[in-house]
Structure formats: C-alpha cells, structure tokens
N, C-alpha and C positions, 0 to 999 in steps of 0.2 A: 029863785031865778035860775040856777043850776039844773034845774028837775026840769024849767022849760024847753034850757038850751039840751037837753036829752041828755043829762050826765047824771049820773045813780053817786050823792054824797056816801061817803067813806068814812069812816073812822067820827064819827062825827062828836063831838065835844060840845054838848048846850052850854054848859057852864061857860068856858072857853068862848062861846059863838067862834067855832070854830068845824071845819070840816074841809075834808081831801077828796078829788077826784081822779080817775085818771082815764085813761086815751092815748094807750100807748100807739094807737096809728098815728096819732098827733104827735106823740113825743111828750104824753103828760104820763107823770108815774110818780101818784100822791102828790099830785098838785095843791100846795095849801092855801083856804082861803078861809080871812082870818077876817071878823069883825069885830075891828078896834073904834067906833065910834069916835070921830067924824067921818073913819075910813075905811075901808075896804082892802085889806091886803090878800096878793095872788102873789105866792113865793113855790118856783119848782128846784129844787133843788137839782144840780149839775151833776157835781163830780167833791169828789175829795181835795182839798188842798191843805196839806200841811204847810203851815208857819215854820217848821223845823224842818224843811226840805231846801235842798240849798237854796240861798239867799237871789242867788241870780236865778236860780228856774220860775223863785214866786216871783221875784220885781218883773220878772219876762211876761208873767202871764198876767199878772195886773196891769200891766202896761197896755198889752194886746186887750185885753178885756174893756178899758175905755177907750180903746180905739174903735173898735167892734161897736161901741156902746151909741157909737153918731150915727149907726146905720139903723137900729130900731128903731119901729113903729112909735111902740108903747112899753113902758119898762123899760128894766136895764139889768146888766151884768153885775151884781154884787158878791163881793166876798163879806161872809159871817165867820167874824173872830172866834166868838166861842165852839162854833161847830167846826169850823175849819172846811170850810165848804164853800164852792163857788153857787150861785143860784142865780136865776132871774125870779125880779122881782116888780111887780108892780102896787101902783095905789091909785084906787079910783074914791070918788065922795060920795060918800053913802045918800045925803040928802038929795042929790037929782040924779042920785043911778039909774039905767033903766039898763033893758034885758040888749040891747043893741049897743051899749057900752062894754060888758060885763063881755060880752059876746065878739066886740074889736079887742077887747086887753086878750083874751085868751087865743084869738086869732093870731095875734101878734108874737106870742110864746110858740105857737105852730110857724109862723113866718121865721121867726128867728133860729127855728135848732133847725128846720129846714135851710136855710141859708149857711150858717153856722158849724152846722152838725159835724162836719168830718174835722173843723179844727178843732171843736169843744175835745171830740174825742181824743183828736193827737195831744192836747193838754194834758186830759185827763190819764192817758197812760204813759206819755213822755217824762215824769218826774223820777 
C-alpha cells in the first residue's frame, strides 16, 4: 500500500514485517511501519527525551504532550521508555485496512508536526 501512496519502503525487514519511509517535506524521516498482526503500526519518532533530565522539564513535557494529544486527527504523542524518545504513533486493523486509511493516518502525522512543529521543536532543544 506504501508503493501506491508513492512512498519508496526503506530499511525494509521481512522477517520483522517491518519497513520505514520518509518525506521529509511532510515531516516523515524513517517513519516506522510495523506489521504486528491484528495491527498495523506507524511510529515517527520526534526528539530525544531523557528520563534523567530534570524531573520538572519531563513531567512539563508530558504534561503538554497529552494536551497536544486532544487536538489530533489520528494517533498520538507517545513517550518510549526504553528509547527515551518522544514519537507519534498510530495503530490501524490490518483486516479492513485499505489504501484511503493508511493514507488519513499518515495525513495526520503531516497535520500534526505541521500544527505542532515549532513547539515539538522548543521541546526538543529546551531541556
């Protein structure tokens, strides 16, 4: 479905069923999309967030990040513990996917860092 929407997979992992795209005029760079059977995962990774950066800059920016989170489309702003990374991330159903799903979640990741963008960024280098 990626190859319809005119995206060239990256990095691609069969084992995994797993592969990255990007589009950085969209603001995709290594977009991962990850087939976990029943689901569909689209995870872009953000920015860096360390756990071990003062305690009030992360509870600040977690805070702001499910705030943020009531204005998306589709997905959401998550932090990944083991990476220490903020990311959006979406899940779509693999069994009634079609290409005009696959094609709003990804819209949505462009709607969002467009809306978003300048404060992801002040996040990302204000710690």
């Amino acid at each position: 479905m990626a190859i319809e929407l005119g995206f060239i997979p990256e990095n691609v992992d069969a084992d995994k069923e797993l592969f990255t795209i990007t589009d950085l005029d969209r603001g995709m760079n290594n977009l991962v999309i990850d087939c976990e059977d029943p689901i569909l995962v689209l995870e872009q990774v953000l920015f860096p967030c360390s756990a071990n950066s003062s305690s009030v800059y992360h509870s600040d920016v977690c805070q702001r990040l499910l705030v943020m989170n009531r204005d998306l489309v589709h997905g959401a702003y998550t932090y990944n513990v083991e990476l220490e990374v903020v990311t959006w991330r979406d899940t779509l159903r693999l069994e009634s996917l079609d290409v005009c799903e696959l094609q709003g979640s990804i819209n949505a990741l462009s709607l969002a860092l467009w809306e978003h963008g300048d404060e992801l960024l002040d996040m990302a280098y204000s710690e």
